[in-house]
N, C-alpha and C positions, 0 to 999 in steps of 0.2 A: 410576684414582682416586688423589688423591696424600696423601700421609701423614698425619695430622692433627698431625704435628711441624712438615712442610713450611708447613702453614697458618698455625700458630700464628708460626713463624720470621717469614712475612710481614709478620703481624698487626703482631707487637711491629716490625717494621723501618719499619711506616707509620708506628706511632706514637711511635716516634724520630723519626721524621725531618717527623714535624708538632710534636710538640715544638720539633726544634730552629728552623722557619721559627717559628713563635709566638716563643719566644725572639729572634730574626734580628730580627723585628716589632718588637719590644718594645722592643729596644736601641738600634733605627735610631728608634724616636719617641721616647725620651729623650735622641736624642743630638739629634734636631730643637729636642724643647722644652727643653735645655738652649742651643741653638744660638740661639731664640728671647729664651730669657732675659738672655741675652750681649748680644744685640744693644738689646733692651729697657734695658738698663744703659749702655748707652753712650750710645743715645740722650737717658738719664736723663742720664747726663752731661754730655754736650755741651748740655742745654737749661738743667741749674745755672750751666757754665761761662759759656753766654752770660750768664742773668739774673745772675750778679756782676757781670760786667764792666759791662753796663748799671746795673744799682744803683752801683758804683762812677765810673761817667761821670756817672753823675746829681745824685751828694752833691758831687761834684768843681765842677759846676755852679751847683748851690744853693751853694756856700759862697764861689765866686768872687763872687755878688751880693750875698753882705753883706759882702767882704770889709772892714777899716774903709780909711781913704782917710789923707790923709798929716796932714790935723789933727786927725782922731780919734787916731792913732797919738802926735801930737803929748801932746792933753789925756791919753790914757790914760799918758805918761812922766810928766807931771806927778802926776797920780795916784799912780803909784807912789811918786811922792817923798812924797805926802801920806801913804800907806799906811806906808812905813820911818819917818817920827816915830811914826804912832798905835802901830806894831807895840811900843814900847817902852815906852808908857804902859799898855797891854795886860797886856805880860808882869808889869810891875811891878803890875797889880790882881789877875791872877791868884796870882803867889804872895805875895801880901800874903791871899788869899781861903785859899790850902793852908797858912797859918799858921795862919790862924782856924780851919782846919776839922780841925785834926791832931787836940789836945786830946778835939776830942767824940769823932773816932775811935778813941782811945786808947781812950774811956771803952768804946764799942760793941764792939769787938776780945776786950776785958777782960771784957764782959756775955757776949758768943757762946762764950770760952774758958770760961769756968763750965758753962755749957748745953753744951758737948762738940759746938758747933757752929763752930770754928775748927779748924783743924789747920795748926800750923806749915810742916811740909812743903809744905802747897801754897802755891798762889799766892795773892793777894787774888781774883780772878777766877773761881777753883775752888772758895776758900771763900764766895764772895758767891752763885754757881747752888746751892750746896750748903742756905747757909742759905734762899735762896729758895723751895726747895722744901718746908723746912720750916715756911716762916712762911705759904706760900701765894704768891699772883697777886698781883703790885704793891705786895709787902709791902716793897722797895727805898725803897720812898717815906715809910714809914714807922720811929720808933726798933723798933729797933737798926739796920737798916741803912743808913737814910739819910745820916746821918754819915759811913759809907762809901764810899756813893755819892756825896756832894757830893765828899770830897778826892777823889775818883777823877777826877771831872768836871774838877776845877782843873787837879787833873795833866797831863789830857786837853789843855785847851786849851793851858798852858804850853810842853808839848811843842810843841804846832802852833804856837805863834807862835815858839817859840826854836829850835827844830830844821828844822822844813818850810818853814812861808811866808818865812823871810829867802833862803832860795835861791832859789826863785820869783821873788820882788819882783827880788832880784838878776839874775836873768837877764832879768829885763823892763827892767830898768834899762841892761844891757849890750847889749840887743838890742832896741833900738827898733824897728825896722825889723821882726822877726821878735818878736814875743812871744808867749807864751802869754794868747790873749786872754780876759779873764776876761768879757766882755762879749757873747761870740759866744753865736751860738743854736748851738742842735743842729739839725742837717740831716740825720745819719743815720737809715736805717729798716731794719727786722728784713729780715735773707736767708732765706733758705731753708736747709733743710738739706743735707749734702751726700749724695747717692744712696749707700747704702752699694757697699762696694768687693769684690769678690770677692778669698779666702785666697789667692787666687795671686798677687794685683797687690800683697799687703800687704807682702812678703818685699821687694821693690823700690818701696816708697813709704817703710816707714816703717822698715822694718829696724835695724840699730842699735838706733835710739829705743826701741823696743820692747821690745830683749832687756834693756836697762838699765834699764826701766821695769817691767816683767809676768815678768822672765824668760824670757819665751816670744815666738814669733811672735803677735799676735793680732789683731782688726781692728776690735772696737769699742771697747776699752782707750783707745788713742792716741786715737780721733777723739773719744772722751767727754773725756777730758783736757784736750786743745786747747782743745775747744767752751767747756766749762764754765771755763776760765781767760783765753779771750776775751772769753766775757759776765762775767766780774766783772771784767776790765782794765775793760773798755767802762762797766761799772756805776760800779764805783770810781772812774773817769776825772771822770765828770758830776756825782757826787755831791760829788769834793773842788773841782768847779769852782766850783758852787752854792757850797759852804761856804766859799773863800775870797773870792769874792764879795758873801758876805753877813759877812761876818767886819769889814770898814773901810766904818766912816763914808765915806771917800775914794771908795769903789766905789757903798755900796749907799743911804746916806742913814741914815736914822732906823731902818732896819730893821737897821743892824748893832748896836743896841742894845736885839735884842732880850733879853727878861727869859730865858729857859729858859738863854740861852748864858750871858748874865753871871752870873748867880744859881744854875743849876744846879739841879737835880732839886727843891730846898727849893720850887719856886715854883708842883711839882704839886699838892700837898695844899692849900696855902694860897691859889692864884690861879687856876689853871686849871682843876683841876677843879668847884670855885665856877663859874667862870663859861660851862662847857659843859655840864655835867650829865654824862649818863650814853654823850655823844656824843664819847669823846673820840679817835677819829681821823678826823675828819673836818674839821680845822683851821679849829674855829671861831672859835677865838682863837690867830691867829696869833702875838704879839705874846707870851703867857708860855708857850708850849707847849716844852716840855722836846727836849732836844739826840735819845732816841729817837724820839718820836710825829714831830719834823720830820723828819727822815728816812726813813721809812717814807709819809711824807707826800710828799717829795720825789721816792719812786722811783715812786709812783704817777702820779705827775703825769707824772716821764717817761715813762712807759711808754706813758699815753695819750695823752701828743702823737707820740710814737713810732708810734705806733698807727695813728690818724691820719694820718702822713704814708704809711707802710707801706702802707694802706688805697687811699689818693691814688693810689698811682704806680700802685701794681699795677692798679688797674679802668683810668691810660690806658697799661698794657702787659699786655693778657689772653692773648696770647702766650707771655708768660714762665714760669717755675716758680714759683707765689706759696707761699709760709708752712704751714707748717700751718697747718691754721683754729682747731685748741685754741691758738695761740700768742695771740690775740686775746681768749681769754677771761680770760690771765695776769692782769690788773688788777684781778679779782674776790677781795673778800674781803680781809683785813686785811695790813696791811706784811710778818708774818713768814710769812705763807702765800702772798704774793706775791713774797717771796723764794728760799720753798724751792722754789716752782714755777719760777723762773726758771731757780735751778741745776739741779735735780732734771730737770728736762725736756731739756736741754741733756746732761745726762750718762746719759741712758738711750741702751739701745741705738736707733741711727737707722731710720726707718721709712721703706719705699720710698714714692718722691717719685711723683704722680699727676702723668700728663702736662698732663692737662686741667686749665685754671686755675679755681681756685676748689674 
C-alpha cells in the first residue's frame, strides 16, 4: 500500500504538468493568431498599396484627356493679361468699400465696448465668435456686427487680390506652357484608408516625426496628422481654384460680378434671404449669396462629384480596397457639419480595411 503522501505528490505533479501543456496550448494559439493577424495586415497592405497606385494611374489618365492643347494655353495667356488690368480696378473698389465701411465699424466696436462685449486684447475674430454667441445664430448680418463683418469682408478680398492672385496671374504669365490651370476639372476621387500599422514598424516609419511631434513613439498621432492636413491641402486646393476663377470677368463671365463677393455680407438681410426664404443653403440664388453660404455650397458640390467619380471606378475595379462606405454619406447635412466630418473622420483613429470590396 503506498503512502497517501506518495499519492497526493503524484496528484499535484499531473496537475502541474497539465497545467503547464494548457499553458504550452495556449501560447502556441496566440502565437498562431497573432501570426495570423501579421499576415492579415500585410495582405491588408499590399491590397491599399496596389489600389493607390491604380487610383493614381487612373487620375494620371483622366487628366492627360483634358489636358488643354496649345490654343487653349494660348487664349488662357491672354486671359491672364485680361485678369492683371481687372486685378487693379478690383483692388481699388475694394478699399474705396474699407473706407466706406471703417466709420460704421468704428460706431459698432464703440456700441460692443460699452456692452463689455469687445475686448482689446483680442483679436477682431475672437471678439466677433464672442459677440456672436451673445446676440445668437446669424446675428453677423445684422447692427452691431454687420459693419464688422462688411470691413472684414473688404479686407478679405483686398488681401486676395493684392497679396495672392498677382503671384498666380504672374506665374501663369511666366509659364505659358506650364500654368496653374484655373479651367481644369477635378479628376481626383477618395482613397481608402491606410490599414493601420503595427508599434513595431512605427519606430522605423515614422520615427523622428513622431518624437518632435507626441514626444513619444506612437502610431495613430502621425497618420491622423498627415491625413487630416492632406484633406484640407486637397480641400483648400479646389476651393481657392473655384474662387479664383470666379473672382475675373476674364475667367468666369457675368458670374465674377457676383453681388455676396462685391457687396459683402450687407446683401444677406436685404437680397437674399428675401429671395430664398427659409432655404438658404441650398443655392437658390446664386447670384447675392454671401462669400460663407458659397462656399459651404462649393464643398458640397465637390464632394458629390468626388463621390461620383469614387463610386465609378471602384464598381469597375471590385477587386480593389474601396473607401469606407460612411465616407459616402460625408455630403449629408449642412456645410459646417460637412466640414467637421471631413476633418473629424480623417483624424480619428484608422479602422482595419475589409478585404472584400464594398
Amino acid at each position: 500500500v503506498r503512502p497517501a503522501s506518495a499519492m497526493g505528490g503524484r496528484a499535484s505533479g499531473e496537475a502541474a504538468t497539465d497545467a503547464s501543456r494548457a499553458e504550452a496550448v495556449a501560447a502556441a494559439g496566440m502565437r498562431e493568431a497573432e501570426a495570423a493577424a501579421e499576415r492579415l495586415r500585410e495582405r491588408q497592405l499590399e491590397l491599399w498599396q496596389e489600389t493607390i497606385a491604380a487610383v493614381e494611374g487612373h487620375e494620371r489618365e483622366q487628366w492627360e484627356k483634358i489636358m488643354p492643347g496649345c490654343w487653349r494655353l494660348t487664349l488662357y495667356w491672354i486671359q491672364m493679361v485680361g485678369c492683371s488690368v481687372e486685378m487693379f480696378l478690383r483692388n481699388g473698389y475694394h478699399a474705396v468699400a474699407c473706407i466706406l465701411a471703417l466709420p460704421f465699424s468704428l460706431l459698432a466696436v464703440g456700441y460692443l465696448r460699452r456692452r463689455q462685449l469687445w475686448v482689446d486684447t483680442l483679436t477682431a475674430e475672437e471678439n466677433l465668435r464672442k459677440a456672436v454667441k451673445t446676440y445668437g445664430k446669424e446675428s453677423q448680418y445684422h447692427w452691431p456686427l454687420l459693419p464688422i463683418e462688411q470691413l472684414s469682408h473688404h479686407q478679405l478680398w483686398f488681401r486676395m487680390f493684392f497679396n495672392y492672385f498677382p503671384s498666380l496671374i504672374w506665374h501663369n504669365l511666366t509659364n505659358p506652357g506650364h500654368p496653374l490651370f484655373a479651367d481644369g476639372q477635378d479628376v481626383s476621387i477618395y482613397r481608402p484608408k491606410k490599414p493601420k500599422i503595427p508599434h513595431r514598424i512605427v519606430a522605423t516609419t515614422f520615427g523622428d516625426c513622431c518624437r518632435e511631434i507626441c514626444g513619444v513613439l506612437c502610431n495613430d498621432c502621425c497618420k491622423a496628422c498627415c491625413s487630416v492636413c492632406d484633406h484640407w491641402c486637397e480641400m483648400v486646393y479646389t476651393l481657392g481654384i473655384r474662387y479664383f476663377r470666379s473672382s475675373f470677368v476674364c475667367l468666369s463671365g457675368y458670374r465674377a460680378l457676383q453681388c455676396g463677393a462685391l457687396c459683402g455680407p450687407c446683401v444677406r438681410g436685404c437680397c437674399y434671404d428675401p429671395c430664398v426664404g427659409g432655404k438658404t443653403e441650398q443655392g437658390l440664388c446664386r447670384m447675392c449669396e454671401v462669400d460663407e453660404i458659397r462656399s459651404r455650397r462649393w464643398i458640397r458640390e465637390a464632394h458629390d462629384e468626388k463621390m461620383k467619380r469614387t463610386a465609378k471606378f471602384f464598381d469597375a475595379h471590385p477587386e480593389l480596397m474601396r473607401p469606407d462606405p460612411e465616407y459616402f454619406d460625408v455630403g449629408r447635412g449642412s456645410g459646417e457639419s460637412l466640414m467637421a466630418r471631413l476633418l473629424l473622420e480623417e483624424a480619428a483613429p484608422p479602422q482595419e480595411q475589409m478585404l472584400k470590396p464594398g
